[in-house]
C-alpha positions as CSV (number, residue, x, y, z in Angstrom):
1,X,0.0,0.0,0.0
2,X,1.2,3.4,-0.6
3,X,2.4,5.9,2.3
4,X,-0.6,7.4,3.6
5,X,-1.1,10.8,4.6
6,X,-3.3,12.8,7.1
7,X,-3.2,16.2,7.5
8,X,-5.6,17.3,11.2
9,X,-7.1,20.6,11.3
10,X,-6.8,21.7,15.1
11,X,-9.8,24.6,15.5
12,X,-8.4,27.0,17.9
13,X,-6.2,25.3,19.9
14,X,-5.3,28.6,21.9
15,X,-9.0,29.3,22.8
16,X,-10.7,25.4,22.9
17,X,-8.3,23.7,24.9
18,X,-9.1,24.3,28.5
19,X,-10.0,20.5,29.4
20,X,-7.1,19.0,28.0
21,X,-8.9,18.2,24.9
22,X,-5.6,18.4,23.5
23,X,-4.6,14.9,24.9
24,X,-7.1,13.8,21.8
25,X,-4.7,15.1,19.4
26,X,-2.4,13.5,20.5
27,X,-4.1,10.2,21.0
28,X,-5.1,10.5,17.1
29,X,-1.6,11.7,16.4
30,X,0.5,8.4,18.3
31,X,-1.9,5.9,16.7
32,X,-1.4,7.5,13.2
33,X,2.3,6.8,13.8
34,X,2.0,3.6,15.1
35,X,0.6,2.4,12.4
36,X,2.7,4.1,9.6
37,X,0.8,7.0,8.8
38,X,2.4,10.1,8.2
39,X,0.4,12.9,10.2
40,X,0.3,16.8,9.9
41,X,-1.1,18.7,12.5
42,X,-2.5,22.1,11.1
43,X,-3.7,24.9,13.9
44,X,-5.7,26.9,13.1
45,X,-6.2,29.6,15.6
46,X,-8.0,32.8,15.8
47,X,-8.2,34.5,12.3
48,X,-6.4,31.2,10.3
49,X,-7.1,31.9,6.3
50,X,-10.1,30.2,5.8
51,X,-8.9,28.5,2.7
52,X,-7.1,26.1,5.0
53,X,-9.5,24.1,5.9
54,X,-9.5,22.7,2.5
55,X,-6.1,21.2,3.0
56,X,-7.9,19.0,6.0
57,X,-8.9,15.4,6.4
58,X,-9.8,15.7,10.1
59,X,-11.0,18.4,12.2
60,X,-11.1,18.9,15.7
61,X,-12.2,21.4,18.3
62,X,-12.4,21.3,21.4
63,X,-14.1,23.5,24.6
64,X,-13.6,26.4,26.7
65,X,-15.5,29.0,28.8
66,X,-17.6,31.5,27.9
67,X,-15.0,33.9,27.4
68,X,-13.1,32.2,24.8
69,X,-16.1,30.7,23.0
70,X,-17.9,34.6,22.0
71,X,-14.7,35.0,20.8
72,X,-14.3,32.1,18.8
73,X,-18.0,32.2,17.7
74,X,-17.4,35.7,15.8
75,X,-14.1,34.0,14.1
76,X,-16.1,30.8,12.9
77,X,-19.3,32.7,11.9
78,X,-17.3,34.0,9.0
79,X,-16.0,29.9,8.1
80,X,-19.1,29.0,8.5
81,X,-20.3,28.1,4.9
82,X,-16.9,26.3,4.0
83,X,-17.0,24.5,7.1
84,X,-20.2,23.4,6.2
85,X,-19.3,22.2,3.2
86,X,-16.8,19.6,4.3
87,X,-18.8,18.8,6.9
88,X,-21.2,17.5,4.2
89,X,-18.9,16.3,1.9
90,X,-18.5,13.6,4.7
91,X,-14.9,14.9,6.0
92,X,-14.9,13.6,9.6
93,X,-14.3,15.2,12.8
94,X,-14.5,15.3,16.2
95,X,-15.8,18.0,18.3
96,X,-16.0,18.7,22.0
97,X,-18.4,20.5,24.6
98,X,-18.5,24.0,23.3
99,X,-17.8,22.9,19.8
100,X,-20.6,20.6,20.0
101,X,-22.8,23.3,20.5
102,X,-21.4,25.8,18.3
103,X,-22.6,23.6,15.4
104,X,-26.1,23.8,16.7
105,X,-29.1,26.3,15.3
106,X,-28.9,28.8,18.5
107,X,-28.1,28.5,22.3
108,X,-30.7,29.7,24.6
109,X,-29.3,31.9,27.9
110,X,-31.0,32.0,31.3
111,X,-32.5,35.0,30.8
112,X,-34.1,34.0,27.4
113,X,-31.2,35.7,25.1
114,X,-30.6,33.6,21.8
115,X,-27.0,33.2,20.5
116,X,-27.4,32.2,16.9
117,X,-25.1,29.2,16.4
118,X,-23.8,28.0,13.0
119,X,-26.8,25.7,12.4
120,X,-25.1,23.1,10.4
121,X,-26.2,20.4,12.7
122,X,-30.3,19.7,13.1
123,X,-29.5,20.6,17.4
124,X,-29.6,23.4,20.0
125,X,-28.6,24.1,23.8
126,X,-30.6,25.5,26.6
127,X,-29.3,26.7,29.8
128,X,-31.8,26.0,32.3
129,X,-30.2,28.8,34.7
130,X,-28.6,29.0,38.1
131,X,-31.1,27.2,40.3
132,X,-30.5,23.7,38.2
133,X,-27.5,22.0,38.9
134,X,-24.9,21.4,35.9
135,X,-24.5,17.5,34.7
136,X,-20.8,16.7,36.1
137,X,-19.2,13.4,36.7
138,X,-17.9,10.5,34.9
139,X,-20.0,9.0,32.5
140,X,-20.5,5.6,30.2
141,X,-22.3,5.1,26.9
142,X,-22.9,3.2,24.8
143,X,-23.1,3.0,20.7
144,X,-24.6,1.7,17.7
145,X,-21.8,0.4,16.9
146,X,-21.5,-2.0,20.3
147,X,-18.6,0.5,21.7
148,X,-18.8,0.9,25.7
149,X,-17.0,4.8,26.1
150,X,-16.5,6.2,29.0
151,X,-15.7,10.1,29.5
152,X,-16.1,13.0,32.1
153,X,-19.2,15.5,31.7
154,X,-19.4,18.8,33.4
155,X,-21.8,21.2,31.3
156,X,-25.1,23.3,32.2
157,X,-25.9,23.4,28.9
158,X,-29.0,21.0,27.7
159,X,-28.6,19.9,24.1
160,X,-31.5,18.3,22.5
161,X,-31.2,16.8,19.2
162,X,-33.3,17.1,16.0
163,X,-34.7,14.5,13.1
164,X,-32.0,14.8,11.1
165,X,-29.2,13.9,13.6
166,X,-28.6,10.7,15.7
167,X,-27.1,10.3,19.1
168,X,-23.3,9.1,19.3
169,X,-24.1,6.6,21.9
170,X,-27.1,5.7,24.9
171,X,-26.2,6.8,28.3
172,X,-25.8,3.9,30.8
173,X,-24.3,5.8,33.9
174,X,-24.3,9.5,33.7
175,X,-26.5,12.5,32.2
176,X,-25.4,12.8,28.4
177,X,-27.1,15.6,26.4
178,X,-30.0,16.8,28.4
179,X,-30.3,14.6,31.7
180,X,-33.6,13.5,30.5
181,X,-33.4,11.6,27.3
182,X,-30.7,9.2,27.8
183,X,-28.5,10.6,24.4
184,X,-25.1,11.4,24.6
185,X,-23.6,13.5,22.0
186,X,-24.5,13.5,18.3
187,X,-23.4,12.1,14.8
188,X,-24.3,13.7,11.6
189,X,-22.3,11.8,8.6
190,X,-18.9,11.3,9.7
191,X,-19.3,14.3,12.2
192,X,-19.0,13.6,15.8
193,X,-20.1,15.9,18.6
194,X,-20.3,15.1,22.7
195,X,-19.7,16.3,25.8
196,X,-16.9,13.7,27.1
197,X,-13.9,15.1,28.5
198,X,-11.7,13.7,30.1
199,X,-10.0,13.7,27.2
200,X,-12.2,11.1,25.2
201,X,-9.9,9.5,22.7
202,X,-6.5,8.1,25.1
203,X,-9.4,6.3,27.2
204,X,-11.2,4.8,24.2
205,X,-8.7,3.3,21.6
206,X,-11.5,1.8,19.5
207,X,-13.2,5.0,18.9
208,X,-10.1,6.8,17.9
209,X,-9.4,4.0,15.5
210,X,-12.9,4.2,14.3
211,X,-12.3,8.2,13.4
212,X,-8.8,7.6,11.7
213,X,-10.3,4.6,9.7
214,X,-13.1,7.2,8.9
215,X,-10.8,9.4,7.8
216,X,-8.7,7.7,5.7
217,X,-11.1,6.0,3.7
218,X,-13.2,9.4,3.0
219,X,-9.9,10.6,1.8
220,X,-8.4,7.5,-0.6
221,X,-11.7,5.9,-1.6
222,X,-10.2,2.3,0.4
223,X,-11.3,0.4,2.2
224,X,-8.9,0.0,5.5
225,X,-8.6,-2.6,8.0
226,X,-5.9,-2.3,11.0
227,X,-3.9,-4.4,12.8
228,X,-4.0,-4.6,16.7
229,X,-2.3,-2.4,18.6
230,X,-0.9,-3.4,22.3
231,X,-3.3,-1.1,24.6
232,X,-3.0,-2.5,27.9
233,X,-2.5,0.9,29.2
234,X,-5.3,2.5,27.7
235,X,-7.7,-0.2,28.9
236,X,-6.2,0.4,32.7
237,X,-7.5,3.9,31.9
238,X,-10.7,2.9,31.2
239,X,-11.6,0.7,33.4
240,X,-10.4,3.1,36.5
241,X,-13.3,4.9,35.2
242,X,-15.9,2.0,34.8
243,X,-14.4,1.1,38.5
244,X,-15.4,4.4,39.6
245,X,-19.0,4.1,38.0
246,X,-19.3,1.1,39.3
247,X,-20.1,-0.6,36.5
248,X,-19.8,-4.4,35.4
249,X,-18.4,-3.9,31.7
């Protein structure tokens, strides 16, 4: 097989970073290498050329407080179309808390006020307001796809999906999007959104694999199978989690 090539389009890493999302990077990044594939990691902070995002295979954001998101949300309004358009085009990506909900149609305030989000995912976010607690704690889902992922929500958001978008996984132990529905996170083509820190991809190998398979095949039109990779230590990581939920996996 030829040398295969990945170039990751990191959105605002200065800005969306403040859970350590960037331990997903580099999760995607090691795995990548251990398996022979040459990786690029592109950041793309606060007033990047738009044209960029042309040159990506994978994109990533992750979250942040308030602060940093209103400022990223007037930098990605004016994206917004072209970022659509790979979005649709079927390039995958992975995007975390803030991120999530930026791709929304709006996110409602306490007091009512509407923040117009990019709407290029069929979802929005409610914030219920002071006197409802947020949804924090470690948390375990479940897929489609029979993956058990476990993460670390903290988020007073509510997100409630649409019609056109699924759930990424069914909450066993936790909150997930809302508290009340039992979804976690979202999947729109080979778009990924939820609200797992923690961060999400060194604690769940299989999913990673699952995004750099996605990516690689949207990219050379093959179809890709991988070998095994020894992940005794990312399992250890896991199940300290599923320990702490006290869960029987």
């Amino acid at each position: 097989m030829k040398s295969l090539t990945l170039t990751v389009g990191w959105l605002y890493p200065e800005l969306m970073s403040t859970y350590g999302d960037r331990g997903n990077i580099i999760a995607y990044q090691k795995r990548c290498e251990w398996r022979g594939i040459n990786i690029e990691i592109l950041k793309l902070n606060q007033g990047f050329d738009v044209n960029l995002l042309n040159s990506c295979d994978f994109l990533f954001m992750g979250g942040a407080q308030d602060e940093q998101q209103q400022i990223v949300a007037q930098d990605l309004i004016k994206k917004r179309n072209l970022l659509k358009q790979k979005i649709e085009a079927g390039v995958p990506g992975l995007y975390i808390c803030g991120a999530y909900q930026f791709l929304g149609k709006y996110y409602k305030e306490a007091d009512g006020t509407i923040i117009k989000g990019l709407g290029i995912l069929d979802l929005h976010t409610e914030n219920p307001g002071l006197n409802s607690s947020r949804l924090i704690g470690n948390i375990l889902i479940s897929t489609a796809k029979g993956m058990k992922m476990v993460g670390f929500e903290n988020h007073g958001g509510r997100t409630y999906l649409g019609k056109n978008v699924k759930p990424l996984g069914t909450v066993i132990e936790g909150f997930g999007n809302n508290g009340k529905d039992t979804g976690e996170g979202v999947i729109y083509k080979n778009s990924y959104g939820t609200y797992l820190h923690g961060p999400i991809l060194p604690k769940n190998p299989e999913f990673t694999d699952l995004l750099i398979k996605l990516t690689l095949e949207n990219k050379y039109k093959l179809t890709i199978n991988f070998h095994t990779l020894e992940d005794s230590l990312e399992k250890k990581a896991y199940n300290a989690i599923a320990k702490r939920l006290k869960v029987k996996l």
